[in-house]
N, C-alpha and C positions, 0 to 999 in steps of 0.2 A: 391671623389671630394667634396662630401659634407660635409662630416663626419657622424659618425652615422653609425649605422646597417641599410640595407634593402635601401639605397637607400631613393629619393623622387617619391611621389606619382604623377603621370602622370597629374593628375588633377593640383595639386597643382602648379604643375611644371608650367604650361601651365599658370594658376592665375598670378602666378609672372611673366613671361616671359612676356604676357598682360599688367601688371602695370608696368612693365622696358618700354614699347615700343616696343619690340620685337617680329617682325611675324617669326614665320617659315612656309615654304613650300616645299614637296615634288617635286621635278620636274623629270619627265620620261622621262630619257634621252636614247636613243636608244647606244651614243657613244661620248664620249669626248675624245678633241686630244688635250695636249698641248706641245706648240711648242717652242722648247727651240734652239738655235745658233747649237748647235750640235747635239739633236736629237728631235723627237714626243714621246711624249708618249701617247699611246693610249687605252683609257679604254673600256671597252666593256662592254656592260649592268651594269656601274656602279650605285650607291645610290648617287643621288645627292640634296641638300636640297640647299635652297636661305636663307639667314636671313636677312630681313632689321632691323635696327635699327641706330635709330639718321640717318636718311638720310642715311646711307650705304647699301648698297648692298653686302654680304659676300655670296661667296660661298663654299659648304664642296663635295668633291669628294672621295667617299669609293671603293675603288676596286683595282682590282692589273692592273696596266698598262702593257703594250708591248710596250717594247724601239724599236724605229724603228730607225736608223742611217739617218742622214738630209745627200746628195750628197754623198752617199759612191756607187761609183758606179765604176770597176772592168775594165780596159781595154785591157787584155788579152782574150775575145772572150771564155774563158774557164768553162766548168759546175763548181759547187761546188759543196763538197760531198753529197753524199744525205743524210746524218746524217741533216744537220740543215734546209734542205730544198729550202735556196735559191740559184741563178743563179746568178755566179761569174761577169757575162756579166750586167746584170742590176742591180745588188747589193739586190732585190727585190723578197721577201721568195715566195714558192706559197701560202701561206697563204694570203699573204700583195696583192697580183695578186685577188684571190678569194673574199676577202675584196671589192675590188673596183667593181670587176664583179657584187657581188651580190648587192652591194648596188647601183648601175646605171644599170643594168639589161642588161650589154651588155656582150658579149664573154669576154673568157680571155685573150685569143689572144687583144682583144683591149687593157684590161684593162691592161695587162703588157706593152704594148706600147704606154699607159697614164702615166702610172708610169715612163717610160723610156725618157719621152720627159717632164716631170714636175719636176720630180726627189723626190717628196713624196705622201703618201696616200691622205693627205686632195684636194690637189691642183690635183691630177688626179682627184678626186670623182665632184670636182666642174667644170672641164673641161668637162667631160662625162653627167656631168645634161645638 
């Protein structure tokens, strides 16, 4: 990026980035979800850093998300195969069930009937706080 062998030096790095304006900061995110017309995508323990600079606020997201489907939900009453895990009936993996249980601390049994009455992860987890 720079050019050059080795890279820039950490210090150095940080000198400049100082005299441009620019903060960086770690931020400890337990879980980012973004929400797009057709699906969430949801990170789990990702690396998230803030950079202000000139008044902006930019944010950088490292990690591998999990596509969740926004309103795909199945009205034939019927299981899906257990190869992917979810429930043809709520559209809803047990993962995406387990997700919500753990992070609201109720049953799963609710927390699939959070998801089935909101129809995504963010919005049942916010119903259940």
């Amino acid at each position: 990026m720079f050019g050059g062998g080795g890279g820039l030096n950490p210090r150095k790095m940080k000198q400049m980035m100082n005299q441009m304006g620019i903060d960086l900061e770690d931020i400890d995110a337990e879980e980012v979800i973004i929400r797009t017309a057709e699906e969430d995508l949801v990170f789990h323990d990702a690396d998230v850093q803030r950079m202000d600079a000139q008044g902006q606020q930019t944010y950088q997201i490292v990690g591998k998300p999990e596509s969740v489907a926004r309103g795909d939900t199945g009205d034939d009453g019927t299981e899906a195969d257990a190869e992917d895990g979810s429930d043809s009936e709520s559209g809803f993996s047990d993962d995406d069930v387990e997700i919500v249980a753990m992070r609201t601390g109720v049953s799963e049994e609710k927390a699939r009937e959070a998801l089935e009455e909101t129809g995504d992860l963010a919005a049942a987890v916010q119903k259940l706080e």
